[in-house]
Each structure stands twice: as structure tokens, then as C-alpha cells.
C-alpha positions as CSV (number, residue, x, y, z in Angstrom):
1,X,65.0,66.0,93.5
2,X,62.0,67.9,94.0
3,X,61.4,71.7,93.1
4,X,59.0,74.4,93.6
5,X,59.8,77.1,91.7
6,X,59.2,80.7,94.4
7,X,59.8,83.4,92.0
8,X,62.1,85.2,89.0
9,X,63.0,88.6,89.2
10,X,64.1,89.7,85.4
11,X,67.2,90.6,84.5
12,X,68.0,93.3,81.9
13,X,72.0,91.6,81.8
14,X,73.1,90.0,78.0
15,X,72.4,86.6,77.8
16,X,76.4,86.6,76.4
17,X,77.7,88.5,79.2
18,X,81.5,88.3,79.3
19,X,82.2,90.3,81.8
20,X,84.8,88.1,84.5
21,X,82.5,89.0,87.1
22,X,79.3,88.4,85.9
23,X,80.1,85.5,84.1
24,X,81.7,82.1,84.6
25,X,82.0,81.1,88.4
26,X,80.4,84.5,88.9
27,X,77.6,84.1,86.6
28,X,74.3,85.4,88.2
29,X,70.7,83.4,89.4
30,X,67.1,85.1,88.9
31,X,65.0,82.0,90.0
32,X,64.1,81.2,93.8
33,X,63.7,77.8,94.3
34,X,62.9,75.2,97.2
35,X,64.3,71.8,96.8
36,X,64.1,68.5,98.4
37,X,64.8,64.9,98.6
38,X,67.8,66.2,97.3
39,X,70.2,63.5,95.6
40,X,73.2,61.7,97.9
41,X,75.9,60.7,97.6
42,X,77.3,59.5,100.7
43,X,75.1,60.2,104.0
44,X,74.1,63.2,105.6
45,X,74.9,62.9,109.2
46,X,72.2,62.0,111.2
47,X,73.5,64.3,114.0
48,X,73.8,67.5,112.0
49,X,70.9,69.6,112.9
50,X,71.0,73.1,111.5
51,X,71.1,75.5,108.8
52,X,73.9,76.9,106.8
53,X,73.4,80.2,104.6
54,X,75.4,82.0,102.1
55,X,75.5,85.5,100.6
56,X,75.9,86.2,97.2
57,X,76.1,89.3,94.8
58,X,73.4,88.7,92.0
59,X,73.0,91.9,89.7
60,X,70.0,92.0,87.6
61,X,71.1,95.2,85.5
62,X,74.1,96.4,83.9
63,X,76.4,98.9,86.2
64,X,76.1,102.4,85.3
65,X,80.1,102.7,84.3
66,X,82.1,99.9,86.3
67,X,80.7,96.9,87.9
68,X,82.2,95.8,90.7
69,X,81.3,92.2,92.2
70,X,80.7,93.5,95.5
71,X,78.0,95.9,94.4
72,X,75.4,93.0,93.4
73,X,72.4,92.7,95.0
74,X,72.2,90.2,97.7
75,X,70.7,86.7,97.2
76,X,71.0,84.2,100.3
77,X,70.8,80.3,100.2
78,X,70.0,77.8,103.1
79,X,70.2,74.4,103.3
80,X,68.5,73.0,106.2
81,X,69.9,69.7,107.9
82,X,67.2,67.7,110.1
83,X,66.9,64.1,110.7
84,X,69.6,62.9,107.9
85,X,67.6,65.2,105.4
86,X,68.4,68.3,104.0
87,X,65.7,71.2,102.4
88,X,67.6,74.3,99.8
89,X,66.4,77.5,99.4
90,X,67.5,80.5,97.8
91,X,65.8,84.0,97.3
92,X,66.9,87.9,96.9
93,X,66.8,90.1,99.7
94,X,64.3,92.6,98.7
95,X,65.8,95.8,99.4
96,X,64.2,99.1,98.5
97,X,67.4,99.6,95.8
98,X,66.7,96.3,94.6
99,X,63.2,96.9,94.3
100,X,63.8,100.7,92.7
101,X,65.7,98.8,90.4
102,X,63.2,96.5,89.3
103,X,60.7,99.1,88.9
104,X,63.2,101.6,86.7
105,X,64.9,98.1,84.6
106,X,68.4,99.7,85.2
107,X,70.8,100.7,87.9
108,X,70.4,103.9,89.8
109,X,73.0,103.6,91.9
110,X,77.0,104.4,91.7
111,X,78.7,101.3,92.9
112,X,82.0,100.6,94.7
113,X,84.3,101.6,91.6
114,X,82.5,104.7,90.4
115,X,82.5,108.3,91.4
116,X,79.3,109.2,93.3
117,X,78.4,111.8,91.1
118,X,76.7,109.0,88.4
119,X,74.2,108.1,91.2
120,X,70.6,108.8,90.1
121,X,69.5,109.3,94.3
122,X,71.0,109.3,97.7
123,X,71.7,106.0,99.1
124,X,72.1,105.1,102.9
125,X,75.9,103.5,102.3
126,X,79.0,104.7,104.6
127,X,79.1,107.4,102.0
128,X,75.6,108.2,101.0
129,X,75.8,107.2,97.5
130,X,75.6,103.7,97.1
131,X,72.7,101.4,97.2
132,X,72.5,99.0,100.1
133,X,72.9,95.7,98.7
134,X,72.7,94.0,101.5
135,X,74.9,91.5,100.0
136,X,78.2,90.8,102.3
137,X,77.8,88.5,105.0
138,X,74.4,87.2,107.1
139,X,74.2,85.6,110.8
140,X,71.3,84.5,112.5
141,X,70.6,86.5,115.8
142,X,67.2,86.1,117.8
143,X,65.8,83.0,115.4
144,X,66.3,85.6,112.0
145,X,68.6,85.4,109.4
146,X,70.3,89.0,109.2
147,X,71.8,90.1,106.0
148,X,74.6,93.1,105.6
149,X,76.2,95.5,103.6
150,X,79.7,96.2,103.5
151,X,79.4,99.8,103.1
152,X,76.7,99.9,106.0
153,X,73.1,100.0,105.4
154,X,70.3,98.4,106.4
155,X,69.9,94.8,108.9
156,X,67.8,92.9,106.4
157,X,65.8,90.2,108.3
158,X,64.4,87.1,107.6
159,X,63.9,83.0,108.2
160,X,66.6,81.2,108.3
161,X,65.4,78.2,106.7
162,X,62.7,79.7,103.9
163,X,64.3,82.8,103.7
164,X,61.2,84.3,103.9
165,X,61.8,88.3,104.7
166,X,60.8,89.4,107.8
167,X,61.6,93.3,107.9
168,X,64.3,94.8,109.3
169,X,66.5,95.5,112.7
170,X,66.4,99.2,114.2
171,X,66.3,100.1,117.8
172,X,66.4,103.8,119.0
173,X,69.6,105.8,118.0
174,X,70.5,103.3,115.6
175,X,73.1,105.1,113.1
176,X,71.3,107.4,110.1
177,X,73.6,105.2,107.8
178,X,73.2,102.3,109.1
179,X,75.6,99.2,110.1
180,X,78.5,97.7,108.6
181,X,78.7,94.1,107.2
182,X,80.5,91.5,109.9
183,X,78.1,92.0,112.9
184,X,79.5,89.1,115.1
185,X,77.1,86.8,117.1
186,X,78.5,85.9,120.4
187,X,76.7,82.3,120.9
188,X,77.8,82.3,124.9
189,X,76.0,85.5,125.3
190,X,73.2,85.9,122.7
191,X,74.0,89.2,121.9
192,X,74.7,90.8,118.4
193,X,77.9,93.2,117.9
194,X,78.3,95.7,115.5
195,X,79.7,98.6,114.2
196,X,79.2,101.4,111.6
197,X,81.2,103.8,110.0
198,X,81.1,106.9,107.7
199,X,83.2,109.9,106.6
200,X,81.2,112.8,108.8
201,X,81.7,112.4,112.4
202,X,81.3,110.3,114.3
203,X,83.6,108.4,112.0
204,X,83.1,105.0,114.1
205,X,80.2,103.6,116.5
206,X,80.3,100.5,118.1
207,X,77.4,98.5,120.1
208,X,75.4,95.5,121.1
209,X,72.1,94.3,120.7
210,X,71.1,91.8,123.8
211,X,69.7,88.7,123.2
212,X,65.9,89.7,123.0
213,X,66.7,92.9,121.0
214,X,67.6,95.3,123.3
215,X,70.5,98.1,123.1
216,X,73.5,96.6,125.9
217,X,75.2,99.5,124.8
218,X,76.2,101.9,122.5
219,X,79.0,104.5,121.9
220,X,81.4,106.6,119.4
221,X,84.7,105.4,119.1
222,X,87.4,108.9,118.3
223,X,89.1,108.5,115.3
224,X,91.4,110.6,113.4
225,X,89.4,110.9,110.4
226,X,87.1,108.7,108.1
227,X,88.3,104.7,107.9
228,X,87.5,101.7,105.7
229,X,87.3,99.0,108.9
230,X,86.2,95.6,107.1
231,X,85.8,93.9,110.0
232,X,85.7,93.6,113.9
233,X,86.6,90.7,116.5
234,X,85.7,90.6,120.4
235,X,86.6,88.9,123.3
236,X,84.7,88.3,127.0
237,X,85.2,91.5,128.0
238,X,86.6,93.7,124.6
239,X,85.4,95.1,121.4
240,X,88.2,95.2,119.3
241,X,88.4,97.8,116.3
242,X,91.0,98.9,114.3
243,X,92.7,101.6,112.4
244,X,94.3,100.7,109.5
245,X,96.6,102.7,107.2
246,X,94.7,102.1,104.2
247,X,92.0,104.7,104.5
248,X,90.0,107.6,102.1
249,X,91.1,110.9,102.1
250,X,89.6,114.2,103.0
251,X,90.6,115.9,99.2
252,X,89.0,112.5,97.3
253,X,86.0,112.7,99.4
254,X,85.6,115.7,98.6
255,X,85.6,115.5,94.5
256,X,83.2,112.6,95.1
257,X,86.1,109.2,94.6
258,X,86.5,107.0,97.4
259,X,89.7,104.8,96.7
260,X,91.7,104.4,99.3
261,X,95.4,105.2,99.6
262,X,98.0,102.6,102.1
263,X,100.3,105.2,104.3
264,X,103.0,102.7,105.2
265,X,104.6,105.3,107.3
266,X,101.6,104.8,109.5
267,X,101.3,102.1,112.0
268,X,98.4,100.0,112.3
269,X,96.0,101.1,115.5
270,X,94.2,98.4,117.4
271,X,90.9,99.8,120.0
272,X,90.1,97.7,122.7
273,X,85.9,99.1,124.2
274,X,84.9,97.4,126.9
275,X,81.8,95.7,126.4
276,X,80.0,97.4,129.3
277,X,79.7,100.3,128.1
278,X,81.6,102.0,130.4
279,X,85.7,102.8,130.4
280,X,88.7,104.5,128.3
281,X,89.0,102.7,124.8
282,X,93.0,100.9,125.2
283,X,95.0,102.0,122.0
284,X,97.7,99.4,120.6
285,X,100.0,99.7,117.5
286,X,101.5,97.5,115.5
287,X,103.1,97.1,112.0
288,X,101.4,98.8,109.1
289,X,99.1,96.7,107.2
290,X,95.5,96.1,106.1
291,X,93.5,93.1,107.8
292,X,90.5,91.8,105.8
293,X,89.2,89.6,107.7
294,X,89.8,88.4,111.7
295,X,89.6,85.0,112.7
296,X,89.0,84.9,116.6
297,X,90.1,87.0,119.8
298,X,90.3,85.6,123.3
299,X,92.1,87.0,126.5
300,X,94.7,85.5,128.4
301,X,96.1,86.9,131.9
302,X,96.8,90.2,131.1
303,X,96.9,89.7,127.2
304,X,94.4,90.1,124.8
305,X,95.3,87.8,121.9
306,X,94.2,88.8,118.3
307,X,94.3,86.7,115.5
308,X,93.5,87.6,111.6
309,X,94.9,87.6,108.0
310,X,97.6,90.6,108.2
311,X,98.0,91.6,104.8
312,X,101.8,91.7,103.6
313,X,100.9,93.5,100.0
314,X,97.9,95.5,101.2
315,X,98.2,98.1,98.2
316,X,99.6,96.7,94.8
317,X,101.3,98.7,92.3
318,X,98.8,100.2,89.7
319,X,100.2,98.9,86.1
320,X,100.3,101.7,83.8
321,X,99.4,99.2,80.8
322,X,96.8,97.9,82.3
323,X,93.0,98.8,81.8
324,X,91.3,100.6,84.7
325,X,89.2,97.3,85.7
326,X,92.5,95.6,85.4
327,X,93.8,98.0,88.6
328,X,90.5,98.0,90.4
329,X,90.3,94.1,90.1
330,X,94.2,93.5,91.7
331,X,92.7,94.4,95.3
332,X,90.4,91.0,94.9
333,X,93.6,88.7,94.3
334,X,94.6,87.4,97.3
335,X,97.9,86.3,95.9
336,X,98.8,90.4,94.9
337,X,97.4,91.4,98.4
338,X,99.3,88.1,100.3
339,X,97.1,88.3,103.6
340,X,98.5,85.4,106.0
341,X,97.8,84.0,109.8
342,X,98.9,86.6,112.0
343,X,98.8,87.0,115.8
344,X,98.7,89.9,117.8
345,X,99.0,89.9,121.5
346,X,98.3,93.7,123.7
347,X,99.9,93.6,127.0
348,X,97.1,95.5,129.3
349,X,99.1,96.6,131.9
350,X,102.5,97.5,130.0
351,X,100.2,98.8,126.3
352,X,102.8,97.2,124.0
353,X,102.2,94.8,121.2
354,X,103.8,92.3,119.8
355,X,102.9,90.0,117.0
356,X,104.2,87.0,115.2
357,X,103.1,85.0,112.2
358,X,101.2,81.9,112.5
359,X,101.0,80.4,108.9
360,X,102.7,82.5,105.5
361,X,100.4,80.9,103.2
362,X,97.9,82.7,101.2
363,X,94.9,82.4,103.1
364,X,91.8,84.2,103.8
365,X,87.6,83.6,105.2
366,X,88.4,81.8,108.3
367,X,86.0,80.2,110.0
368,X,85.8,78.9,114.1
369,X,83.5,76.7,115.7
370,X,81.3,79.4,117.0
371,X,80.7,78.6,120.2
372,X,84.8,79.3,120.8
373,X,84.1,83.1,119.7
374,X,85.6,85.5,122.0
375,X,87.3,82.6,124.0
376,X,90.6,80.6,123.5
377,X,90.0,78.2,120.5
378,X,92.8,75.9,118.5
379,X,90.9,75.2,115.3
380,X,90.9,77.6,112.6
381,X,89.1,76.8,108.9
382,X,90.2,79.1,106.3
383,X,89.6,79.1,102.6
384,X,92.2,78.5,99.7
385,X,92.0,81.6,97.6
386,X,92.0,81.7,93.7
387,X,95.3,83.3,92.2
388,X,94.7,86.0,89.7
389,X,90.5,86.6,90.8
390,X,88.5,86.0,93.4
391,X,87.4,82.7,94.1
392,X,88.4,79.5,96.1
393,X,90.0,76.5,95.0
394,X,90.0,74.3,98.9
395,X,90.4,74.1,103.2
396,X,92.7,74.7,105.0
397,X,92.2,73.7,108.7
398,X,94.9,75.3,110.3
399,X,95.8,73.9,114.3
400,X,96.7,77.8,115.3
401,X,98.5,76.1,119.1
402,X,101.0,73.8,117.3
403,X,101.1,75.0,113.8
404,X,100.1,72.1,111.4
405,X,97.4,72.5,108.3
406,X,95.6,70.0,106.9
407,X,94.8,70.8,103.2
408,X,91.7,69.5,101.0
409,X,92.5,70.5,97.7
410,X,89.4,70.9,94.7
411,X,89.9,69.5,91.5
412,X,90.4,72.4,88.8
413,X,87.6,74.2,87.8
414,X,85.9,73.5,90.9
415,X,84.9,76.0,93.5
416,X,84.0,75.8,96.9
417,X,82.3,78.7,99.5
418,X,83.5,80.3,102.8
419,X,83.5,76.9,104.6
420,X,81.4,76.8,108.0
421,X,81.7,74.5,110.9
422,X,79.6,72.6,112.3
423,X,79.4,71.3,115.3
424,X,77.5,67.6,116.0
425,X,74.5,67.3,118.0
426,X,76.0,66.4,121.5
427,X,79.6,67.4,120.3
428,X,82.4,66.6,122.8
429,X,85.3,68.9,121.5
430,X,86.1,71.9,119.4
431,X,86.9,69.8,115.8
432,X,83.8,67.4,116.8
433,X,81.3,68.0,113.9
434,X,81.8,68.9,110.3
435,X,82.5,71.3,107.9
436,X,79.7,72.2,105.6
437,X,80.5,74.3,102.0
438,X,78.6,75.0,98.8
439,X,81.0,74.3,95.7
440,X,80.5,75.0,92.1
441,X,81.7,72.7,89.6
442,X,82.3,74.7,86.2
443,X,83.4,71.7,84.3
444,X,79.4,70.6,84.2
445,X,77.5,74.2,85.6
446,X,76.5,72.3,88.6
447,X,76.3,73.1,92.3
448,X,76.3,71.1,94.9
449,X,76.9,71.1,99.3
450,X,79.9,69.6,100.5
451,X,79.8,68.0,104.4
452,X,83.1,66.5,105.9
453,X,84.3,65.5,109.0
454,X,85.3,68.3,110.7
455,X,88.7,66.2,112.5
456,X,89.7,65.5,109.5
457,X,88.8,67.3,106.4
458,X,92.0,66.0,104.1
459,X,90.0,62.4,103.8
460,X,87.3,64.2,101.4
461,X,83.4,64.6,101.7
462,X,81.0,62.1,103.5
463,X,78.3,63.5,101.8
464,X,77.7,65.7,98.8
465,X,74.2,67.0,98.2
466,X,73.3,67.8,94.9
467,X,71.4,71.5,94.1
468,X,68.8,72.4,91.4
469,X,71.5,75.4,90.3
470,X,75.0,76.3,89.7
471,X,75.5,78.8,92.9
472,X,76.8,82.2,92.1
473,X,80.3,83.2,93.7
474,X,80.4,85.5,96.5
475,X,81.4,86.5,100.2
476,X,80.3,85.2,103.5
477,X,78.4,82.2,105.0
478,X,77.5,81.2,108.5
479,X,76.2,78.5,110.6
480,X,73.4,78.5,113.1
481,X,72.5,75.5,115.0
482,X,68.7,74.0,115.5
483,X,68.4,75.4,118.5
484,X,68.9,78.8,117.5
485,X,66.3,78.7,114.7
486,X,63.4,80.0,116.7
């Protein structure tokens, strides 16, 4: 393996940090690297021709009261696939919080479990006192990497491959605090979707950037009051949004705390926009819940079918003996929230719902060939969650028409990332390529990239690519083919 050492950003963390999640699987990087003629073993496909990225939370400095994993500053990797080879990079996205940071040695910013009040400065987050991280999820739109924040913020750009930062996205009356994490890429159409939400009117606005960077269209979506939507899916024609009873209150706002509170008497509200801009926003309801993540959406006749992770536990009972990290940290166990495969299908001319549960295993962080976004699809790849923290322990490729999962299961101590796939140079049909992960193996502090056949992920990796570093835990990968690099 060869190295080139890019940079090291200094840390003012304990070297003996214990905290759970800055420490173990979770344990942080300062030092960009480029590596290659990385070491094999197996073969890297000669028909895999891409570049696979992952976001994770780095912090460099201790939290001002309660660190929170999803408030570390973003740090993306790539490994580039060309020719049989394959080239890794990793650096920080330099955002002006990181870079205030930097210059002060300490946070200045409240994160995601602290009141606002303990910010130093304003922020541009949903609520205006958080830093933008940039640190949630990344896709690759017009030849750029673009990296986002949960909370809203900034669209940090850069190359896909180096990593190299290349400014960021604005077009005129983009939203004053920016746009939300899960901006979804529809590969038919070129164009970016996104949406951004707040808690001062309006609470939720949707659009679409074309695919040479112009505004398709852009427009408020009427909501009752201030929301937490994690995610959004589309189809052809459809935005789809969502309202879901787990959502901040006017009286917390107000005394600066923004935990949410689950109102199961309230049923969950879907929003169907049409993606021309034009038309009434369709309202659906369904069965209380809170939905992490969606998976894919795709219309059919008069249906518009919706498929996610409905989440059966979506606010777990505080334990009075517990510590107050304790609480905060139960919302990142998958197996206290018990989020499994749910479909949803919205009758368009009658405007009722029905839904119906595809799988009742804890999963979460699916993944789709991406060129089936928006359209019907069969394959689903989802992650095998961690019990008791946040973290994965396998794949699940779940066949969402007749029912049956194939599981790859990770020997202990070993963890893998959200799992992309892949599709082969010249690919034929919608399982025809491979599934590309990074894992972390705690047992020896190693790293490495996992690539398996996509039709068949049980038989275990064809190739695994060692990495110059133990990778960091965090959120969201993607996977953007060689022709969509420049």
C-alpha cells in the first residue's frame, strides 16, 4: 500500500476518551490520506467503474455539555474503482463551523442534545443554533460530491474521487437556513430533490435542481406547525413528504429545547407535490408512527406505492434510573425504536391508504440500485442494526415482490457501513452488479472495503480491500457511477 499523507487537523479530544461515542467503533480520524495499490484479497471486479463515498461524524473538540454522535463534523471517504484498481481518500469538509472551531480549539456550537442557549453564535441549522456539520449523508449531482446536514445547512461541494472541495450549491431563493440532509438524485432525470425545514414559517419547502443546476421548481408545502421530516422519497411524477406525529412543540421551542414528543393519537400524514411545480399537494393518512428512513417509491395505475422502515416503538419509555445520556442515547437503538419494512399504497382517485408490512425484522439504511429510484424496483439492501447502540453488524437483501431475505452476517466485533449497490458496467438486471461497504474490524483497529456479488450476497465478499485506517462509524453512503463523475 501506498500513502500520501494530505493533511491533520488537531484535535483538542483526550487521547483516553471513553466516551461510547467517541470511542471504540466510533473513535474519531484527524489525518487525510490518499492510498493506493491497496492490498487484495480476492479481485476487484474488472467491470466495476465508480466511486463509493461515506459520511462520517469526526469531532475534533469536546461538546460543550452533551455530545451527541450526530453533531461531529463531517469527514467523507471515496474509494474509486477503475480498471480492476481501486484509489481511497478521505478528508473533512471544511465548513466555516469547522473552521471557527479550529481557530477558537473548542466547540462554539450547542449540538443536537443541548439547549440552544450554550451556543457561543447563531448557526444556520433548522433552528438557528446549531453548527452545520455537514455530516449526514452525500450524493453526487452534476459531477460533485454534495455533502448534508441533518438539521439543514449548507450543500457542501466537492470531487468525488479526491474530495477536493469545490464550494458550495445556492441558486436564487434558496432557503435562509438552508437544506435538509437526504437530497435524492433521480439518475433517469438528472435532477437533485430536496427539501428544508424549520420552526418559523414556512415550516416545509420542497424543490428541484435540474440537471445543469437550474431551479425546475420550487414551493412551500402548508404544515400545521414545525416538523422533524428525516427523510423524503419521489416517484415519476410525486414528491412525497411526510408529517409525522413525533414532532417539537411551540412551548419547548420557545424555552430554547428541541426534543420531540410522539402524539400517538395523531395519525401519520403523507404529501404527495407534483413534480411540475404546479397542482394541489394530495394528503394521505395512515397509522401513527415515525419513519427514519424510506427505501423507494414508484406509481402504479392509480396507486402510488411507498415503501420505508415504519417504526413500531418510535418513542421509548425514558428510565427514571437511567443517566440523561442513557435516555438521549435509546432513540439510536434500533431494537428500542423496532423500525421494520413497511408498504404504503395512496389510492389517487378514492384518497385512502392502506398499508401492510413487508418484513418485521429490525432493519434500517436501505439501499436500491439507483437507477430504479422513483420507479418499480424488487431489490432492496438494508443494513443489520446493532442492539443496544448504533452500529451494524451485516446485509440484508430483502426481495420486497415475493418476500425472501438473504442475510450476510459479520463476525462479532466487526462492523460494516450503509451498504451501496452497485451496478456492473453493461448490467442486464436490477441485482446485476455488487454491493460495495466499508467495515471496521475492532478485534485488530483495521478497516477495510467489502465488494460482493450483488445476486447473491450470503456467499461472502469477492474482494476485500484493505485501508490505511480504522474508519470511523457514522450515517450515509452513496454510489455514483463513472459516468457521472464529470
Amino acid at each position: 500500500m501506498k500513502i500520501e499523507i494530505l493533511d491533520e487537523l488537531p484535535s483538542t479530544l483526550p487521547g483516553d476518551d471513553t466516551h461510547r461515542y467517541r470511542s471504540g467503533a466510533w473513535k474519531p480520524q484527524t489525518v487525510e490520506r490518499r492510498a493506493w495499490e491497496l492490498p487484495v484479497v480476492g479481485e476487484i471486479p474488472s467491470d466495476l467503474a465508480g466511486v463509493y463515498l461515506r459520511n462520517t461524524e469526526n469531532p475534533l473538540h469536546e461538546s460543550i455539555q452533551q455530545y451527541h454522535p450526530f453533531d461531529g463534523d463531517a469527514m467523507i471517504h471515496s474509494i474509486n474503482f477503475a480498471a480492476g484498481e481501486a484509489v481511497y481518500h478521505n478528508r473533512f469538509v471544511r465548513t466555516p463551523g469547522l473552521l471557527a472551531e479550529l481557530e477558537a480549539q473548542r466547540s462554539l456550537w450547542a449540538g443536537c442534545a443541548e439547549p440552544s442557549s450554550v451556543s457561543d453564535r447563531d448557526g444556520c441549522s433548522t433552528h438557528g443554533r446549531m453548527k452545520d456539520a455537514a455530516s449526514t449523508d452525500v450524493v453526487v449531482h452534476q459531477g460533485k460530491a454534495v455533502a448534508s446536514f441533518w438539521q439543514c445547512g449548507d450543500l457542501h461541494q466537492m470531487d468525488p474521487v479526491s474530495l477536493e472541495a469545490d464550494g458550495t450549491v445556492a441558486w436564487p431563493g434558496m432557503p435562509e437556513r438552508g437544506i435538509s440532509a437526504h437530497t435524492k438524485v433521480d439518475e433517469l432525470t438528472g435532477e437533485m430533490l430536496w427539501f428544508s425545514y424549520g420552526i418559523h414559517k414556512p415550516y416545509l419547502q420542497v424543490g428541484s435542481i435540474d440537471a445543469t443546476g437550474g431551479v425546475a421548481f420550487q414551493r412551500d408545502v402548508e404544515m400545521a406547525g414545525p416538523r422533524l421530516p428525516h427523510d423524503m422519497a419521489f416517484t415519476e411524477n410525486y414528491l412525497i413528504v411526510n408529517d409525522c406525529p413525533l414532532y417539537l412543540e411551540q412551548g419547548a421551542i420557545d424555552s430554547g429545547v428541541y426534543g420531540p414528543r410522539f402524539h400517538a393519537d395523531e395519525p401519520t400524514r403523507f404529501g404527495l407535490v407534483p413534480r411540475n411545480g404546479d397542482g394541489t399537494v394530495r394528503w394521505f393518512e395512515a397509522a401513527p408512527t415515525f419513519v427514519l428512513h424510506w427505501i423507494n417509491a414508484y406509481e402504479d395505475g392509480n396507486e402510488v406505492i411507498l415503501d420505508g422502515f415504519f417504526q413500531r416503538n418510535p418513542s421509548p419509555a425514558v428510565d427514571p434510573a437511567a443517566s440523561f445520556e442513557d435516555n438521549v442515547f435509546r432513540y439510536l437503538d434500533m431494537y428500542q425504536l423496532r423500525p421494520e419494512v413497511r408498504r404504503w399504497r395512496f389510492n389517487l382517485d378514492t384518497g385512502r391508504t392502506s398499508e401492510e408490512t413487508l418484513s418485521d425484522r429490525v432493519t434500517e439504511f436501505g439501499m436500491i440500485n439507483g437507477t430504479y429510484g422513483g420507479r418499480p424496483y424488487r431489490y432492496s439492501y438494508n443494513a443489520l442494526p446493532c442492539e443496544g447502540w448504533f452500529g451494524f453488524r451485516g446485509l440484508i437483501k430483502h426481495d420486497v415482490v415475493n418476500g425472501t431475505e438473504t442475510v450476510y452476517e459479520l463476525p462479532d466485533g466487526v462492523h460494516n457501513s450503509e451498504t451501496v449497490m452497485a451496478p456492473r458496467e453493461g448490467s442486464q438486471a436490477e441485482d446485476d452488479g455488487y454491493l460495495v461497504t466499508f467495515v471496521s474490524d475492532m478485534n485488530d483497529d483495521s478497516s477495510s472495503c467489502m465488494i460482493f456479488d450483488a445476486a447473491d450476497p450470503a456467499a461472502g465478499a469477492i474482494a476485500t480491500i484493505g485501508l490505511p485506517e480504522r474508519i470511523a462509524s457514522g450515517t450515509h453512503a452513496t454510489w455514483a457511477p463513472a459516468s457521472a463523475l464529470s
